[in-house]
C-alpha positions, 0 to 999 in steps of 0.5 A: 452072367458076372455083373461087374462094378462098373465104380471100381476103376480097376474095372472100368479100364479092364477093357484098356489096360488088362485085356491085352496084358493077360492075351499077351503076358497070362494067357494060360492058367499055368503062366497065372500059376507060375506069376503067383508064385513068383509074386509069393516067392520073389526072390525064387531062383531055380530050375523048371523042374524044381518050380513044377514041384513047387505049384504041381504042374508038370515039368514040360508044362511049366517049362513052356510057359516059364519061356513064354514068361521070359519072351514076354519079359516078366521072367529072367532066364538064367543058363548056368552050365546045362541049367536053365534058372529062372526067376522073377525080372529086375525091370521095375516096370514089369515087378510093378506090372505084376504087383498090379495084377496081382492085386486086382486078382483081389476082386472078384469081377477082375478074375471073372473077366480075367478067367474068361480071357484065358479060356477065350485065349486058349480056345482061338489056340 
């Protein structure tokens, strides 16, 4: 069993902040993948098809959860002609959303506990 650093704050409000960002936002390893990449990349402006090839995933895959991300509103989606362009969202609020996940990612014990709430996630699916 993970101990955890209950003197990092980023932990100790794990509990409050982060359990209900990750249910509801980066329930998935794919939507945490497609965030990352996003973060990495910030200013990807394309298809689902272009960005599976970018993380590996299939094309059906990523595109579920890209419209799970833009419902969410961490992903803008765009409809140009018969393409669906997706990037990351202009609202502040969720850049820097993402920016502090991302970064609590840094710890180790952050995405043991974020890891365990995907798989309990995905299991209560």
């Amino acid at each position: 069993m993970v101990q955890l650093l209950t003197t990092d704050p980023t932990l100790s409000d794990f509990d409050l902040k982060w359990s209900g960002f990750i249910k509801s936002k980066v329930n998935s390893f794919t939507k945490w993948d497609l965030l990352r990449f996003f973060y990495d990349n910030p200013h990807t402006f394309d298809t689902a098809d272009n960005i599976a090839q970018y993380i590996g995933r299939e094309v059906q895959t990523v595109q579920a959860a890209l419209e799970g991300l833009v419902r969410s509103g961490l992903i803008d989606k765009e409809t140009r002609g018969q393409a669906s362009i997706f990037r990351l969202s202009q609202q502040p609020e969720m850049r820097q959303a993402l920016t502090d996940f991302i970064k609590a990612c840094h710890n180790r014990e952050f995405r043991a506990r974020a890891i365990h709430l995907v798989i309990q996630s995905k299991s209560h699916a």
